[in-house]
N, C-alpha and C positions, 0 to 999 in steps of 0.2 A: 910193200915198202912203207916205211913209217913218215908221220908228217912230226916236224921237229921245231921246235921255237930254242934258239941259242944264245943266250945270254941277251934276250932284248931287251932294249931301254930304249923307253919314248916318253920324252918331253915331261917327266911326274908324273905319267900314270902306270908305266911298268919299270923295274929296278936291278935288273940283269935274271930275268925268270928264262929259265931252261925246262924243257919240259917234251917228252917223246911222245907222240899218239898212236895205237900200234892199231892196225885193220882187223876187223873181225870183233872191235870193242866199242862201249858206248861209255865214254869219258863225262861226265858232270862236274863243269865249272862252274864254282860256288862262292859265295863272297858276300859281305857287307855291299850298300852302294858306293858308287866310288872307290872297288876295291881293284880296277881292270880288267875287269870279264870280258865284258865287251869291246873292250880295245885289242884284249889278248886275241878274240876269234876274228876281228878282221885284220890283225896282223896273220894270221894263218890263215885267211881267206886272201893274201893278197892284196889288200882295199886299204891299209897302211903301213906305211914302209916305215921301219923302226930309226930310230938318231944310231942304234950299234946295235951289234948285234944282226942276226939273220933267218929267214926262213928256210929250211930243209924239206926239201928238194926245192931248188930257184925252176920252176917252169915258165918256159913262154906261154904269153896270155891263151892263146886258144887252147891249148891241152889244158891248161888250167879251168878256162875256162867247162868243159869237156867233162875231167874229173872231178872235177870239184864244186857240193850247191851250198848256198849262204843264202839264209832266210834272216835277216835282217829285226831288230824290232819292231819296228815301224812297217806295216801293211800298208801302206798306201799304194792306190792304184789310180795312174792317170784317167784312164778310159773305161766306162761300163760296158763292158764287154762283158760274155757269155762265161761263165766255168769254164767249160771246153776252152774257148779262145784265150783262158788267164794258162790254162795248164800247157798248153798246145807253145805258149813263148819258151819254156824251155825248153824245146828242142830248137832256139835260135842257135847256139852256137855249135848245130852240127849241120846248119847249111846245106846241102842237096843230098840229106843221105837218105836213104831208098822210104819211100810216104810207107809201107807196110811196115819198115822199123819203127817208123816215127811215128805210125797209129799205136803199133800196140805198144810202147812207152806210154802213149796218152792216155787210153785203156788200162794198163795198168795201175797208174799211175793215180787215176781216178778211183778205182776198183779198192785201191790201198786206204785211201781217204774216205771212201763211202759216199763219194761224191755222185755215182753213175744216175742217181734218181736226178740229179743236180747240173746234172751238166750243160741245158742251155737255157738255163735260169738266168738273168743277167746281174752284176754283182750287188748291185744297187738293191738287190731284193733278196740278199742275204743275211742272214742275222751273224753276229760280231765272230761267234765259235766257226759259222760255218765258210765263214770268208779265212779266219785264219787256215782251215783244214786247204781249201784252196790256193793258198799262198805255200803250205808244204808241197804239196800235188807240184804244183809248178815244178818244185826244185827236184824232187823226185823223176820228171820225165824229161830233165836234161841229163841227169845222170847214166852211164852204160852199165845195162843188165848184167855184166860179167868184169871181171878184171877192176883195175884199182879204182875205188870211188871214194869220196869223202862227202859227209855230209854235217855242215856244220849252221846251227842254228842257235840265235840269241832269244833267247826268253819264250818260247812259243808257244807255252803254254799261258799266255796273261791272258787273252781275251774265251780261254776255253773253260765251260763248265766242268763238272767232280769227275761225269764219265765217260767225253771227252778227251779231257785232259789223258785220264788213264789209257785211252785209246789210244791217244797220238802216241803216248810213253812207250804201249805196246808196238804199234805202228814203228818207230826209232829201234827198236831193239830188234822185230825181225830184221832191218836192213843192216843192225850189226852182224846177226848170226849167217846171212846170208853174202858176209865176207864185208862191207865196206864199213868205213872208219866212222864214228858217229859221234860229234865232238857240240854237245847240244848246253849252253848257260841254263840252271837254273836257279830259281830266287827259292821254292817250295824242298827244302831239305828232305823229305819224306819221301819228296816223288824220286830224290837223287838215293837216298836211302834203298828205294825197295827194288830200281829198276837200271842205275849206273851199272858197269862194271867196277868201274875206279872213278871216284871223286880227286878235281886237283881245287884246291881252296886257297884263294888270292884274298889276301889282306895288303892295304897300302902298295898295293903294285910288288907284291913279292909273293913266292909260295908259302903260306902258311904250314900246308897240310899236302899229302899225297898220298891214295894210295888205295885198299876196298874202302868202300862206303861205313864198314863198319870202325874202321880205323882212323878215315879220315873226317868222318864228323862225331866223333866221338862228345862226350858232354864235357869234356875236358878242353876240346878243340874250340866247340860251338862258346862256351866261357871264356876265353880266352880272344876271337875272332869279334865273337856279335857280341858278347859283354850281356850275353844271357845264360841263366840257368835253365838247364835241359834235361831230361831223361826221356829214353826209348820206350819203349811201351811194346809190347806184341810180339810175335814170331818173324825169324827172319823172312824177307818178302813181302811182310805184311806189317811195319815198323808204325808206330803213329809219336810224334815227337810232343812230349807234354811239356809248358813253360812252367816254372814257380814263379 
């Protein structure tokens, strides 16, 4: 089933954007700042409710909660707790279901991040890349192994290194090919370039652009959007984006 934004308007920063997210894909929203990236994925996370307009499918919070993970810009974590203990909170919102489900989620979920060397390290003693990788982890082991998932993440790659970064990218793209919806903001055009499926491109709270990656940040796009001059460089999958 597809996750849907219908004609939302909130407050001057989105302008009636409509837009389908289909499963099985890894979506890259792209934008100047201030263009409503970030307002658009936590209207589709749920976390704000638009002035018109609507989210498709309306679910109640726990299934919501359930299907659907939202990694946030902002890492902050109250407590210094262990890896294990930051990744082990998403499986809160499935509540008494069987500890053997719920290990190898964490297990997994760890193994995916490369955190297992890491896991009862406390957070306080990890460096910036590798707390973000931990704060994915999380959202990954509240999600279900099978059947409809979304995973929707704001900016994730800021606080990660060159090969990193490229891992997480790879990291988001298996859990596309492996069925759920992967609807990930980012600022590094290149990274949306080599490893999106479909880029959607917000300027002033409206769609700009939609559409492959090649289409959609085209130098004609990227000129007209960021008011820079662009060319692609390199083989497809391997794009590097030159400024003049």
């Amino acid at each position: 089933m597809m996750l849907a934004a219908e004609n939302l308007t909130l407050r001057h920063r989105l302008h009636g954007v409509t837009a389908r997210f289909a499963p099985g894909q890894m979506t890259a929203i792209c934008g100047p700042n201030g263009a409503g990236k970030s307002t658009l994925l936590a209207c589709l996370a749920g976390l704000l409710s638009p002035d018109s307009g609507r989210i498709d499918p309306e679910l109640p919070p726990q299934v919501r909660a359930r299907q659907l993970g939202y990694l946030p810009q902002s890492g902050e974590v109250a407590w210094d707790v262990s890896v294990e203990t930051l990744v082990s909170l998403g499986r809160l919102p499935w509540g008494g279901a069987l500890a053997g489900e719920t290990m190898r989620a964490i297990e997994a979920a760890l193994s995916e991040m490369d955190l297992v060397p890491l896991r009862h390290r406390p957070l306080s003693h990890l460096s910036g890349g590798e707390r973000a990788r931990a704060l994915v982890a999380r959202v990954l082991a509240g999600l279900p192994a099978q059947g409809r998932r979304w995973l929707l993440a704001d900016e994730p790659l800021a606080s990660l290194d060159l090969a990193h970064a490229a891992s997480l990218m790879r990291a988001l793209r298996r859990q596309a090919r492996s069925g759920a919806g992967v609807i990930v903001v980012l600022h590094d055009l290149a990274m949306a370039m080599n490893h999106a499926d479909r880029v959607l491109v917000l300027s002033n709270g409206e769609i700009a652009a939609d559409g492959p990656p090649e289409t959609a940040l085209s130098a004609d796009i990227i000129a007209r959007v960021w008011s820079a001059r662009a060319m692609w460089l390199g083989e497809p999958g391997h794009r590097a984006l030159a400024l003049g």
